[in-house]
N, C-alpha and C positions, 0 to 999 in steps of 0.2 A: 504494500500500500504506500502510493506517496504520502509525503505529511505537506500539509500545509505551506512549510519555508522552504522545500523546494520548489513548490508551483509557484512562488512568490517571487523569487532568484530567480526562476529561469535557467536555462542550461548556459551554463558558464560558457561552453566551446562555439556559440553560437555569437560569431561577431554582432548582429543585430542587438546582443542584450547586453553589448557596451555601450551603451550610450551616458555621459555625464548624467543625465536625469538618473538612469537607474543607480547610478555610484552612488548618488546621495543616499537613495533609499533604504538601503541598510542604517544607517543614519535616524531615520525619522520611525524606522519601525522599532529601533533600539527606545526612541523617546517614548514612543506610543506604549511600547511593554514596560519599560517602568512606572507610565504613570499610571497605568494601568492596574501596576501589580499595588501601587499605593492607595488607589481607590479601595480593591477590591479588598484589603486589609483594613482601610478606614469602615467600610460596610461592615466589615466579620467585628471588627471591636465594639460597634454599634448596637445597641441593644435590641435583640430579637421580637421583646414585645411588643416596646414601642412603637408607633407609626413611624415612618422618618419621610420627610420631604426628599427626593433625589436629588430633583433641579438643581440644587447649590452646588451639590459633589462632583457631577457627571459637568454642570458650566466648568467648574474649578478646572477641572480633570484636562477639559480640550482647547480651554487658553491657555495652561501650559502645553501640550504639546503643541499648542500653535506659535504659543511666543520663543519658547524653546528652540525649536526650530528654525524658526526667523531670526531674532536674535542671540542665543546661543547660550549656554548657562551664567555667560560670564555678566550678563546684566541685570542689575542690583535691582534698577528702577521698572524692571518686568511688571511689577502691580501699578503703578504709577500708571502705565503709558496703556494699560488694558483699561483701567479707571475711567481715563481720557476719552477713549476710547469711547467706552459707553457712555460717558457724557458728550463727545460731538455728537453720536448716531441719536441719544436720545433727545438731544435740541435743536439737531436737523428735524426728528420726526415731528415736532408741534408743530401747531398750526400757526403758518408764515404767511402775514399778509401778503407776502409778497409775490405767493403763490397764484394766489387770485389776479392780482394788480400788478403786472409786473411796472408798472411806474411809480411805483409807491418801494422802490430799492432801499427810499433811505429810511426809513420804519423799521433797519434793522440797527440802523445806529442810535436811532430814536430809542427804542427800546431795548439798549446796552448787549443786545447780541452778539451780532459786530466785535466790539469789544472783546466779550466771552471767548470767542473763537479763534479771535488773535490771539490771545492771551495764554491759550488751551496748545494752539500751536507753536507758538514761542516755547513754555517749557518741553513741549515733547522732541521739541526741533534740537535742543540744547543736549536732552539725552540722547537724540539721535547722533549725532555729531559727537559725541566724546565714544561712541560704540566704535569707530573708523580705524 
């Protein structure tokens, strides 16, 4: 029976499954099995009776492998710039007059949006930039 991490691999001898994309991949599937194995120990230490909420664990779980990945374990400000994160996507998603109106642009500065966003991008930009 094959397992699994050879269908995953590919056949080494087969020049097509060199490609740089797949070189990394052992890479992110290293990331994915550990946080994986960390979840799934946070669940076991969990108390069986209880209800538990998943949502939080399983989010936790795939912004690290995603930040992980992207930026690499060596950055400190990982939670920072996921935070950010969820605070651009969730102050893009309100409701923007400017959406309706596209000439009513400056009701973003009127109402200190504008601002927010520069603001929001300034520090992520400052952590981006010491990552180099």
């Amino acid at each position: 029976m094959v397992s699994l991490r050879e269908l995953l691999e590919g056949d080494e001898e087969d020049p097509h499954f060199r490609t740089p994309e797949l070189e990394k991949k052992p890479l992110v599937f290293y990331i994915r099995e550990e946080e994986l194995s960390d979840l799934f120990k946070f669940l076991d230490s969990s108390s069986e009776t209880t209800p538990m909420v998943i949502r939080g664990p399983i989010q936790r779980m795939l912004n690290n492998v995603v930040s992980r990945a992207a930026l690499g374990d060596v950055c400190n400000d990982r939670q920072f710039i996921i935070d950010s994160t969820y605070e651009m996507v969730k102050s893009f998603n309100s409701f923007n007059l400017f959406n309706c109106y596209p000439g009513l642009g400056f009701m973003n500065v009127v109402t200190g949006k504008k601002a927010g966003w520069l603001k929001l991008h300034r520090e992520v930009d400052v952590i981006l930039i010491s990552l180099k």
